[in-house]
C-alpha positions as CSV (number, residue, x, y, z in Angstrom):
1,X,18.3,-5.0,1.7
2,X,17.6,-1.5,1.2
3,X,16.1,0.7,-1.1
4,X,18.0,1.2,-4.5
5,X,20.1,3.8,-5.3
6,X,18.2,7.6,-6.1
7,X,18.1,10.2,-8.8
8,X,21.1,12.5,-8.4
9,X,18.9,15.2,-8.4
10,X,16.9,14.5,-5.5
11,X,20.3,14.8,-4.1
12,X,21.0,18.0,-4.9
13,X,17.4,18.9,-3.8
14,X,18.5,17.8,-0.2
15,X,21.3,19.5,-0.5
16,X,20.0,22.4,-0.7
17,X,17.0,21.9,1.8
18,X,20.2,21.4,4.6
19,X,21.7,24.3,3.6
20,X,18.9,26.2,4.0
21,X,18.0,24.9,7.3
22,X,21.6,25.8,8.5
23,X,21.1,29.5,8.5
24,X,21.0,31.3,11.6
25,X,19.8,27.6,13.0
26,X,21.4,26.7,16.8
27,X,24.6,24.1,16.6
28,X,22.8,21.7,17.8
29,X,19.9,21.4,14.8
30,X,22.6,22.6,12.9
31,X,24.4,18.9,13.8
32,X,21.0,17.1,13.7
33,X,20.2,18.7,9.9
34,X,23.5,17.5,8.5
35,X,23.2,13.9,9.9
36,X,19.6,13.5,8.2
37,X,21.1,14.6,5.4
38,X,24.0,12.1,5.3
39,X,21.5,9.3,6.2
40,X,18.9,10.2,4.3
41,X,18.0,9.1,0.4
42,X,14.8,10.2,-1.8
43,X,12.2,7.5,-2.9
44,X,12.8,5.6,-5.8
45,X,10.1,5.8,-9.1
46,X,9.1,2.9,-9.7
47,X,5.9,1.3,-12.0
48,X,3.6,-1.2,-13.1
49,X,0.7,-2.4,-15.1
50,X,-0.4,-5.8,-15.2
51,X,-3.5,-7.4,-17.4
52,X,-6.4,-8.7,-14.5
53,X,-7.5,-11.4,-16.8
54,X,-4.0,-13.2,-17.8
55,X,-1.7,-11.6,-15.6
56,X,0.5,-10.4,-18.6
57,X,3.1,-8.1,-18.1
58,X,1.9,-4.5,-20.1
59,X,4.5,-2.4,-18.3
60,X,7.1,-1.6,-16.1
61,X,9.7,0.7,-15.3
62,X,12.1,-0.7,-12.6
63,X,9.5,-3.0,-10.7
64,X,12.3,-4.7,-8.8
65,X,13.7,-1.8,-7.5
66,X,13.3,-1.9,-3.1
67,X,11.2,0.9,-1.9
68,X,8.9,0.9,1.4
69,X,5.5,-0.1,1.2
70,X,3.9,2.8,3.3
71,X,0.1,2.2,3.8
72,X,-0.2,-0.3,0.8
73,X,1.1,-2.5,3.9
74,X,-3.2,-2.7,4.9
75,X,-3.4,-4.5,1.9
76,X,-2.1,-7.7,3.3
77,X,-3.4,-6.9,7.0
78,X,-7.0,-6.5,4.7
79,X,-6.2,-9.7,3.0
80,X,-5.0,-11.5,6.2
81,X,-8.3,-9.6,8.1
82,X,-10.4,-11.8,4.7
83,X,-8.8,-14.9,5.4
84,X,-10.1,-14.8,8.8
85,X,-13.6,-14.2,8.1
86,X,-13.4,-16.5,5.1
87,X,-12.8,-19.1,7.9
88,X,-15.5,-17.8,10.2
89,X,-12.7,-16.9,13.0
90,X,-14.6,-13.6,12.7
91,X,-17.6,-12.0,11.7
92,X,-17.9,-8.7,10.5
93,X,-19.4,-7.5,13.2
94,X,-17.1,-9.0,15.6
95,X,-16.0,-6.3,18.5
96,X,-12.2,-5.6,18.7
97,X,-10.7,-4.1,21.9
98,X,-8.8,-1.1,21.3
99,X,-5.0,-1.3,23.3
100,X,-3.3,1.5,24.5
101,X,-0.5,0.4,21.4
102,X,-3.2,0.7,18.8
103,X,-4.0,4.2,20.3
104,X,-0.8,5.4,20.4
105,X,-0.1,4.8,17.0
106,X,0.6,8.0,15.1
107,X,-1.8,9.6,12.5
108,X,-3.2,9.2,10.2
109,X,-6.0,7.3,12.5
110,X,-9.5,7.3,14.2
111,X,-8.3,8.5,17.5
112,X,-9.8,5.5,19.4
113,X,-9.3,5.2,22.7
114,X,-7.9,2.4,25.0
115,X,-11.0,0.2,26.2
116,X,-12.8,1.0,23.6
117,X,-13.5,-1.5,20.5
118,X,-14.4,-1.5,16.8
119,X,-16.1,-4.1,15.0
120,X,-14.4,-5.8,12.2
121,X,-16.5,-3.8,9.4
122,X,-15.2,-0.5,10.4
123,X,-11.9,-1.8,10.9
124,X,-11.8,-2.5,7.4
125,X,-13.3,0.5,6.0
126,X,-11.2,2.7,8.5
127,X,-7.8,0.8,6.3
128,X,-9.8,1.0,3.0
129,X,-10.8,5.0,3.2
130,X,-9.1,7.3,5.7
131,X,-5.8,4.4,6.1
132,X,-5.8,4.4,9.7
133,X,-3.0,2.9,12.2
134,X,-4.8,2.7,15.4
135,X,-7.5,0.6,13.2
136,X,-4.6,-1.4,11.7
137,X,-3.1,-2.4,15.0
138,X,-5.9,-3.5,16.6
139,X,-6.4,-5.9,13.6
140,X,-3.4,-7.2,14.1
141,X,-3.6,-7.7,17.4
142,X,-6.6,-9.7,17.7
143,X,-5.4,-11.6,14.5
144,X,-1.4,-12.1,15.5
145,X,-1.3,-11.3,19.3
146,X,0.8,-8.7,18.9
147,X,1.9,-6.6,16.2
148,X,4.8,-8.1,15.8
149,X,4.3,-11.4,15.9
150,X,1.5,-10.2,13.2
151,X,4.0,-8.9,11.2
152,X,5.9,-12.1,11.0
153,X,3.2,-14.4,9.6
154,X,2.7,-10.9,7.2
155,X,6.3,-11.9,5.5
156,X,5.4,-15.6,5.3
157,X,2.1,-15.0,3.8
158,X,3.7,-12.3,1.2
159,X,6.1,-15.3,0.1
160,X,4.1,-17.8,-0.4
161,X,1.9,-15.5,-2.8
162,X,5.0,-14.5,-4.7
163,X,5.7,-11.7,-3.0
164,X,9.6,-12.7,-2.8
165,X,11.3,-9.0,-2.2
166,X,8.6,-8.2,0.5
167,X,9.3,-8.2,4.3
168,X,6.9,-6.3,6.9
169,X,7.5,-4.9,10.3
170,X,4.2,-3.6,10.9
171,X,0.5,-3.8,10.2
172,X,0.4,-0.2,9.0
173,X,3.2,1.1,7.1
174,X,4.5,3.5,9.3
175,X,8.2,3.4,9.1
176,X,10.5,1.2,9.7
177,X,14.0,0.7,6.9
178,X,13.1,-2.8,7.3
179,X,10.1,-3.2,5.8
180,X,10.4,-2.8,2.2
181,X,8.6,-4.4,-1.1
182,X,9.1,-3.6,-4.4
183,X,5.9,-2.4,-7.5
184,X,6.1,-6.1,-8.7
185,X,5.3,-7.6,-5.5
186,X,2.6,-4.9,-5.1
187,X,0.6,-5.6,-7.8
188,X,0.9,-9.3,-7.4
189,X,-1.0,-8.7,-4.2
190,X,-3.5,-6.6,-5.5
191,X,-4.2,-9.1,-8.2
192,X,-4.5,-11.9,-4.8
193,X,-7.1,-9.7,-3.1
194,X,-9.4,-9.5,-6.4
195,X,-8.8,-13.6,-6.9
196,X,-9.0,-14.3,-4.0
197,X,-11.9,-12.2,-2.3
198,X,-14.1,-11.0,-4.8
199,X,-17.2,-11.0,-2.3
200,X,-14.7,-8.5,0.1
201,X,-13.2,-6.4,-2.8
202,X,-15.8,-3.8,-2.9
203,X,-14.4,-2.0,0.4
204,X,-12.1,-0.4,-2.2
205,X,-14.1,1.2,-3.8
206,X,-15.8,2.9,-1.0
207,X,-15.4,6.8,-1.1
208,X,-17.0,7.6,2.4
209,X,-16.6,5.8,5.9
210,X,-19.7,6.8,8.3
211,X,-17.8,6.7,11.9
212,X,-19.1,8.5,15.1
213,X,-21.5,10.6,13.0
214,X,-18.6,12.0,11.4
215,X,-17.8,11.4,7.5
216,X,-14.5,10.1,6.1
217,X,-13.6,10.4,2.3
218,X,-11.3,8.1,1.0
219,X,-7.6,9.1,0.3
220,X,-8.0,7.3,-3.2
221,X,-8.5,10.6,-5.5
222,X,-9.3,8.3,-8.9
223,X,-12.3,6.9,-7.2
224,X,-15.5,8.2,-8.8
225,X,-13.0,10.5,-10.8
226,X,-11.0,7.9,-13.4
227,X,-13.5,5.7,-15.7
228,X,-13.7,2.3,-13.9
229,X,-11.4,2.6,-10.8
230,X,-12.9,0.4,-7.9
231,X,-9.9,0.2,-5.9
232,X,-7.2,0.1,-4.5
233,X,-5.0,1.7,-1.6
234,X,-2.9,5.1,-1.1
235,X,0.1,5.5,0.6
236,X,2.9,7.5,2.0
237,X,5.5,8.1,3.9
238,X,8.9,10.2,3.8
239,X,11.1,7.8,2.7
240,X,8.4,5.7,0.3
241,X,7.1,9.0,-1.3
242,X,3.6,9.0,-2.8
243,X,2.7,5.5,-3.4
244,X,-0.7,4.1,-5.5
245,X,-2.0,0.5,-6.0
246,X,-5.0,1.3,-8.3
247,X,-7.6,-1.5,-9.9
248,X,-10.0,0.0,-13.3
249,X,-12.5,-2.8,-14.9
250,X,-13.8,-1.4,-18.6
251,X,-16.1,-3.2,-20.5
252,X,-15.0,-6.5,-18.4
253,X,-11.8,-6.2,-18.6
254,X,-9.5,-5.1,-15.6
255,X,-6.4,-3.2,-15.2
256,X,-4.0,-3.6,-11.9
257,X,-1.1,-0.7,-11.3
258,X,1.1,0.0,-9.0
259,X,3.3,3.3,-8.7
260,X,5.8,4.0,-5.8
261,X,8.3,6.9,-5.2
262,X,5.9,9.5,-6.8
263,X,7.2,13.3,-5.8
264,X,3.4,14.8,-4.8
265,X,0.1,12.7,-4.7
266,X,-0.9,14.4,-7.7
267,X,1.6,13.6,-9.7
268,X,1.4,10.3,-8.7
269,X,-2.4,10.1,-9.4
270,X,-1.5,11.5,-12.8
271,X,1.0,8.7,-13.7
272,X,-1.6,6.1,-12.4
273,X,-4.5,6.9,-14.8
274,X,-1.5,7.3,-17.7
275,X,-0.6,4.0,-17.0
276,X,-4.3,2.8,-16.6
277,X,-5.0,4.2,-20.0
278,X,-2.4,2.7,-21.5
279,X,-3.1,-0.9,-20.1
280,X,-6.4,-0.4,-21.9
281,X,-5.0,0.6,-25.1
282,X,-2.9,-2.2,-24.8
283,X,-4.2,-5.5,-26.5
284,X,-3.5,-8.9,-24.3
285,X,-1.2,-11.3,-26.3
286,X,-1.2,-14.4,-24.1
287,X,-2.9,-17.7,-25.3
288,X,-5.9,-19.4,-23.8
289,X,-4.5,-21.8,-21.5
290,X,-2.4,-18.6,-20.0
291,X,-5.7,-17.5,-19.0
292,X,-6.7,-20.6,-17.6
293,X,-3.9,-20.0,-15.6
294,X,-3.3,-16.3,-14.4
295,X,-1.1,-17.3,-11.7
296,X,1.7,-19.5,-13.7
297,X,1.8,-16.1,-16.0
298,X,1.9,-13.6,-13.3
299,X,4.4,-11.2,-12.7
300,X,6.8,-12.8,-9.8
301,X,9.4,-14.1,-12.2
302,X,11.8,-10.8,-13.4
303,X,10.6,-9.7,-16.7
């Protein structure tokens, strides 16, 4: 299933964009143009905040909606990359080898080379900080085989943690019009990496990667910049537009988001601390036992 239908005004936007393009452009990119423009749709807005401690619902503005994940795919190739040292199949300072399909992947990335390796730590802060492909193939390579194969036990993993309008293609998020999730989904992964490794969840809160000598800030603008954020992963791509999965813990208690489809990073950024501030404005209404139980409360059921 694809993405849901777009604002009409996006589609005048494109409209527009083509005709530009068409003036004094060759036939042949004049052909190419108008075919993108028949195929092509802009990302879907979509939203959510979601209470850290009971899993209660505070927000949402179509969560349901089918959008593509972009890079908040490394947070399940970061989750599946835990599992494996939680079972002691790795270490973090376990030596990858680099493939010549790793390298090739396109930017953003390390640039590693084929032969080369990686060990697991800076795999994981290479995902964490600067998002990068190369890094993210070679994880799932030495974790799946191959990429693809990775990218099937991805899905099955995604479902049995809720995640039940999630399906990946890939370890990284570049695209692909089958790999699609939705801002409910998102955040019920985000909530998984916080439950489930909370000895691994600093890495997303680091602002700079040391690699090579040479310093990598993290994509994540509300780190060290919005009260309390400690996490959680950019991404973007065309069709996805600017998508956020943000974490914020004030005076013990924690706030997960999720925004997808926003129009320029900033923007995006903007909505996210909004929606952050008003998840802590917000008073919690579930019972005790709900909070013994975050999971049976959590957001997978349509709201």
């Amino acid at each position: 299933m694809g993405p849901t239908t777009r604002p009409r005004i996006y589609r005048y936007f494109a409209a527009a964009m083509v005709a530009a393009a068409l003036v004094a452009t060759p036939a042949w990119a004049k052909s190419a143009a108008k075919k993108a423009a028949s195929t092509w749709q802009p990302p879907i807005a979509a939203s959510i905040i979601v209470d850290g401690t009971t899993g209660e619902l505070l927000y949402s503005d179509n969560p349901d909606a089918q959008s593509y994940p972009a890079s908040l795919t490394k947070m399940l190739t970061l989750y599946m990359t835990f599992e494996a040292l939680q079972a002691k199949k790795l270490t973090l300072n376990t030596r990858l080898p680099v493939s010549k399909a790793a390298a090739a992947q396109a930017p953003s990335k390390l640039y590693l080379e084929p032969g080369e390796s990686i060990t697991v730590e800076d795999a994981i802060l290479a995902l964490t900080t600067k998002s990068a492909n190369d890094a993210a193939v070679v994880l799932a390579e030495t974790l799946g085989d191959t990429e693809t194969s990775f990218a099937q036990v991805m899905t099955r993993k995604a479902a049995k943690l809720g995640m039940t309008r999630t399906v990946y293609r890939n370890a990284s998020g570049l695209p692909n019009k089958g790999q699609v999730t939705t801002a409910r989904d998102q955040v019920i992964l985000a909530q998984a990496l916080y439950r489930d490794f909370p000895d691994r969840y600093h890495y997303f809160s680091q602002q700079t990667f040391d690699f090579k000598g040479q310093q990598i800030a993290s994509h994540n603008r509300l780190l060290g910049r919005y009260e309390g954020a400690d996490g959680l992963k950019t991404g973007f791509i065309r069709d996805s537009g600017f998508n956020l999965a943000a974490s914020a813990e004030r005076d013990g208690r924690r706030i997960f988001g999720v925004v997808l489809g926003g129009s320029s990073s900033y923007a995006r950024d903007v909505q996210m601390m909004h929606l952050l501030d008003k998840g802590f404005d917000t008073q919690p209404t579930l019972t005790v036992a709900s909070r013994l139980n975050p999971r049976a409360s959590m957001v997978a059921r349509p709201q």
